[in-house]
C-alpha positions as CSV (number, residue, x, y, z in Angstrom):
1,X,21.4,38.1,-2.4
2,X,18.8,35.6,-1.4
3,X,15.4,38.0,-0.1
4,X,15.6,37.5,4.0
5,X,15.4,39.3,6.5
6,X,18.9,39.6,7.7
7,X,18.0,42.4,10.5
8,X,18.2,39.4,13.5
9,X,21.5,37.1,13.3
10,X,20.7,34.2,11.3
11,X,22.0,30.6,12.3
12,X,22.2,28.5,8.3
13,X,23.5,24.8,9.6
14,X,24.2,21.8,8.3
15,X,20.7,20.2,9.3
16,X,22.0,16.3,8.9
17,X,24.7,17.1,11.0
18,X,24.4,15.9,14.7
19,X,26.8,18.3,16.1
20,X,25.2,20.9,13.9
21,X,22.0,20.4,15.1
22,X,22.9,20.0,18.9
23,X,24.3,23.5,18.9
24,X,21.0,24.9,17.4
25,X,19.2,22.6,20.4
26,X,22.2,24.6,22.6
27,X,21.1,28.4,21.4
28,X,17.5,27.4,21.9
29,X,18.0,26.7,25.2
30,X,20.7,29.5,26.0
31,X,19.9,32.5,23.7
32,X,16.8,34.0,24.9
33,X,15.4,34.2,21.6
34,X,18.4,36.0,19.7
35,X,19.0,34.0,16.9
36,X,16.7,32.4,13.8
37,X,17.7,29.0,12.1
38,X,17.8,28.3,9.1
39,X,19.0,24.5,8.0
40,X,21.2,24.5,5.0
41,X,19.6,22.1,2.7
42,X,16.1,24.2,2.5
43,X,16.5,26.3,-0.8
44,X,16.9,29.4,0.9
45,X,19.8,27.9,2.5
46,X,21.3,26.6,-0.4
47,X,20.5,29.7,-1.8
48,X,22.5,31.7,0.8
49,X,25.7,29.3,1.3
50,X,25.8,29.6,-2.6
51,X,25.4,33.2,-2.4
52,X,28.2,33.8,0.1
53,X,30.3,31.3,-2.0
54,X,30.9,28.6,0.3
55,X,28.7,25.8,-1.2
56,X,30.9,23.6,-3.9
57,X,28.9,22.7,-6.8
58,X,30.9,19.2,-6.9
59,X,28.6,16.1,-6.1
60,X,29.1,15.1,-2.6
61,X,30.2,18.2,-1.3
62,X,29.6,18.9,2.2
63,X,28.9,22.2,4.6
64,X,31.6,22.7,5.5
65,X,31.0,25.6,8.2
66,X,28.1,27.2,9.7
67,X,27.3,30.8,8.6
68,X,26.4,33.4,10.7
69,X,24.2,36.5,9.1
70,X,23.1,39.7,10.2
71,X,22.5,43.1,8.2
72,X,24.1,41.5,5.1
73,X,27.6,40.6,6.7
74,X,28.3,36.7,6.7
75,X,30.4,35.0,9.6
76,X,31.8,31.9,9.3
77,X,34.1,29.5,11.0
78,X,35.6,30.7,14.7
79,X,34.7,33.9,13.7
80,X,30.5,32.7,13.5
81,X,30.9,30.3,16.3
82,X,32.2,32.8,18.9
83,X,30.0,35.9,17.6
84,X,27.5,33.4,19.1
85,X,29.0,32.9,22.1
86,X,29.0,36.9,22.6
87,X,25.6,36.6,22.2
88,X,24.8,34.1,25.1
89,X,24.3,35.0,29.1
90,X,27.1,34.1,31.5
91,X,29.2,31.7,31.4
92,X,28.8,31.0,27.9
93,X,29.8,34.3,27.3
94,X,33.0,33.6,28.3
95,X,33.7,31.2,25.7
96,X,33.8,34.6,23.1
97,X,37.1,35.4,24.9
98,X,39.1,33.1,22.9
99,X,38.4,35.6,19.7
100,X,41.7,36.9,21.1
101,X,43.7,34.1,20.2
102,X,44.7,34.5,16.5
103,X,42.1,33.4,13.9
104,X,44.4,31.3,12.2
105,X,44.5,29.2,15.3
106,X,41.1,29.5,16.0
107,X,40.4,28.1,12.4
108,X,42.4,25.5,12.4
109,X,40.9,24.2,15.6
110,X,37.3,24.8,14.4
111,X,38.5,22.8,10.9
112,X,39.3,19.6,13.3
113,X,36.2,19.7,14.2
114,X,34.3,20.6,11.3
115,X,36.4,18.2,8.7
116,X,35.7,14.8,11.4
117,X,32.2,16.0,13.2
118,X,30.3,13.4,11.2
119,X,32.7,9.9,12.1
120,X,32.9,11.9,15.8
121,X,28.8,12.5,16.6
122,X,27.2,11.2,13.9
123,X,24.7,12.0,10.4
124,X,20.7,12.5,10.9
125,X,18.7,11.4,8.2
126,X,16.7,14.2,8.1
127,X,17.2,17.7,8.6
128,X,16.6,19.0,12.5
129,X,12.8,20.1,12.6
130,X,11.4,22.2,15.3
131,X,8.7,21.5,17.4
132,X,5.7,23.6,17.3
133,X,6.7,26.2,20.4
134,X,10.4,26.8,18.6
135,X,8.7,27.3,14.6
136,X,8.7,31.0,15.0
137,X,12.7,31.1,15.1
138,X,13.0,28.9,12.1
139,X,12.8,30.0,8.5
């Protein structure tokens, strides 16, 4: 394991994605300083999506979920993506609800997304910085 400091929930995205990076400009704006980012193609987040195994080593290989970390334990998926959504004020909150739908269907809904978010919102060609005010919740 990659040394971090796991102890507040750590956000590791796809930092060329659009979508990606839209829902770290969403938890900015919504979290009240719960979560630290972390964009996947820094080392430590290579690092850590190899760590939890979900990096492929083939060329061209994409990220192909957000992970969510905190005290060790890696969320991915659904799973990650509505952890966060517990995590928000009302009426994101609500969103969380639909962790009661099987996580089959969850996943397979998140893997729409996830597989097409590129052709759908688009690629950056550089990874999402943060502006001086939000450095403190980036690694």
């Amino acid at each position: 394991m990659p040394d971090v400091d796991d102890s507040a929930p750590i956000l590791v995205f796809d930092g060329h994605c659009a979508l990606c990076s839209d829902w770290v400009d969403f938890l900015l704006k919504h979290d009240r300083g719960t979560f630290r980012f972390l964009p996947a193609q820094s080392p430590l987040g290579e690092a850590l999506y190899a760590h939890y195994g979900f990096k492929s080593s083939e060329p061209g290989s994409d990220y192909d979920t957000n992970i969510l970390i905190e005290n060790g334990r890696a969320r991915i998926r659904s799973d990650a993506t509505l952890a966060m959504f517990a995590r928000l004020p009302w009426p994101w909150k609500a969103v969380s609800l639909l962790r009661h739908l099987p996580e089959p269907w969850r996943d397979w809904g998140y893997e729409r997304i996830a597989r097409n978010r590129i052709r759908w919102f688009g690629r950056r060609d550089a990874c999402r910085l943060p502006t001086p005010d939000e450095r403190v919740r980036f690694l």
